[in-house]
C-alpha positions as CSV (number, residue, x, y, z in Angstrom):
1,X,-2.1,-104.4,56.7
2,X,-5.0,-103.4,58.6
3,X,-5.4,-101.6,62.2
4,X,-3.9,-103.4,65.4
5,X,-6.8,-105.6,65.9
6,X,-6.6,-107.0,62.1
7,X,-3.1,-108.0,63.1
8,X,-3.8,-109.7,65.8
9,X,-6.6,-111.6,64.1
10,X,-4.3,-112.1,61.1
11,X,-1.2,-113.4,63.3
12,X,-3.7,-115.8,65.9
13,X,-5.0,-117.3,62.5
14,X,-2.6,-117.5,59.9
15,X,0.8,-118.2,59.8
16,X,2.3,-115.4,57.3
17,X,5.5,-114.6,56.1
18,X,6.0,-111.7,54.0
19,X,8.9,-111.2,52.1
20,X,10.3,-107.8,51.7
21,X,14.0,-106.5,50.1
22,X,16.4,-104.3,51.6
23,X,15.3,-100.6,51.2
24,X,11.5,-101.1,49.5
25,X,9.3,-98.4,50.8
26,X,6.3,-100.3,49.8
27,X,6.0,-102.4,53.1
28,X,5.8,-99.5,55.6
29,X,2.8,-98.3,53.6
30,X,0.3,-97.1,54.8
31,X,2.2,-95.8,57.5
32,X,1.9,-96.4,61.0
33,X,1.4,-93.0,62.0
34,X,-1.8,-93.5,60.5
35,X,-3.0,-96.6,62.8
36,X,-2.2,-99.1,60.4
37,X,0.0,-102.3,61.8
38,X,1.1,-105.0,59.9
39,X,1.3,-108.9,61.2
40,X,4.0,-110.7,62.1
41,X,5.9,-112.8,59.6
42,X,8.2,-111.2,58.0
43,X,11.2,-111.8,56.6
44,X,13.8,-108.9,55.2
45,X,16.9,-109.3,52.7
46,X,19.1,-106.8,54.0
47,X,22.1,-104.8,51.8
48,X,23.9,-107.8,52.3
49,X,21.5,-110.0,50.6
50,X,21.2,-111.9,54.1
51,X,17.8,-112.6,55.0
52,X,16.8,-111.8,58.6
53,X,13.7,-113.0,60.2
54,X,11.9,-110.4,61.9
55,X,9.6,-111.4,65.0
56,X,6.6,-109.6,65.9
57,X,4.9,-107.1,64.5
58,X,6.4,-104.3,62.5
59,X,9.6,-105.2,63.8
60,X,12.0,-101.9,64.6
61,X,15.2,-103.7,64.2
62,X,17.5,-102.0,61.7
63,X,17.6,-105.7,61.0
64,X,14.0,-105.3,59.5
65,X,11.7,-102.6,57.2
66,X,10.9,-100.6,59.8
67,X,13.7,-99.9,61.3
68,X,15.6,-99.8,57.8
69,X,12.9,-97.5,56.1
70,X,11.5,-95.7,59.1
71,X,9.9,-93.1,56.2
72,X,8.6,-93.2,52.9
73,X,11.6,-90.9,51.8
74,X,14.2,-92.9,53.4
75,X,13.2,-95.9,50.6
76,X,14.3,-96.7,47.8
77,X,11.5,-98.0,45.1
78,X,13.6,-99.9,42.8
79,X,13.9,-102.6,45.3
80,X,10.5,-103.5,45.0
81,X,11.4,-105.4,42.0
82,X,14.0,-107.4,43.8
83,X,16.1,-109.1,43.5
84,X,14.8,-111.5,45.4
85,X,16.7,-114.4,46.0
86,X,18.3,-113.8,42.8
87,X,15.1,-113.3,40.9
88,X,13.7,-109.6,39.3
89,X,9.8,-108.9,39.6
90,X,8.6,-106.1,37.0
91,X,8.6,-105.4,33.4
């Protein structure tokens, strides 16, 4: 995550795919209301434990982070640790 110019770099560069689950607040930060704009790539298991694919950057789609966890508050932290395709990050 960087400004919009580090995105760009990132996504003419790289090809990315980030990973994020259902209502993690972790991916939206920092927020964008800071500047901050992540690259394209990702790729977000939704309620359903369907995976959508998100094009673009920071994606607004319900479908996606953004548009599922438009704020911090709106998260919910304990999906950080998954599960991600049936498998639990943490301690």
């Amino acid at each position: 995550v960087g400004n919009q110019a580090f995105a760009d770099y990132v996504d003419a560069h790289i090809h990315l795919t980030h990973i994020n689950n259902k209502e993690d607040p972790i991916p939206i930060c920092p927020g964008m209301f800071l500047g901050f704009v992540h690259p394209a790539g990702e790729v977000h298991i939704e309620d359903s434990d369907e995976w959508a694919a998100c094009p673009g950057q920071d994606n607004p789609s319900t479908q996606c982070t953004v548009g599922d966890v438009p704020e911090i508050w709106d998260g919910n932290e304990s999906d950080h640790d998954g599960p991600y395709n049936g498998v639990k990050m943490g301690c």
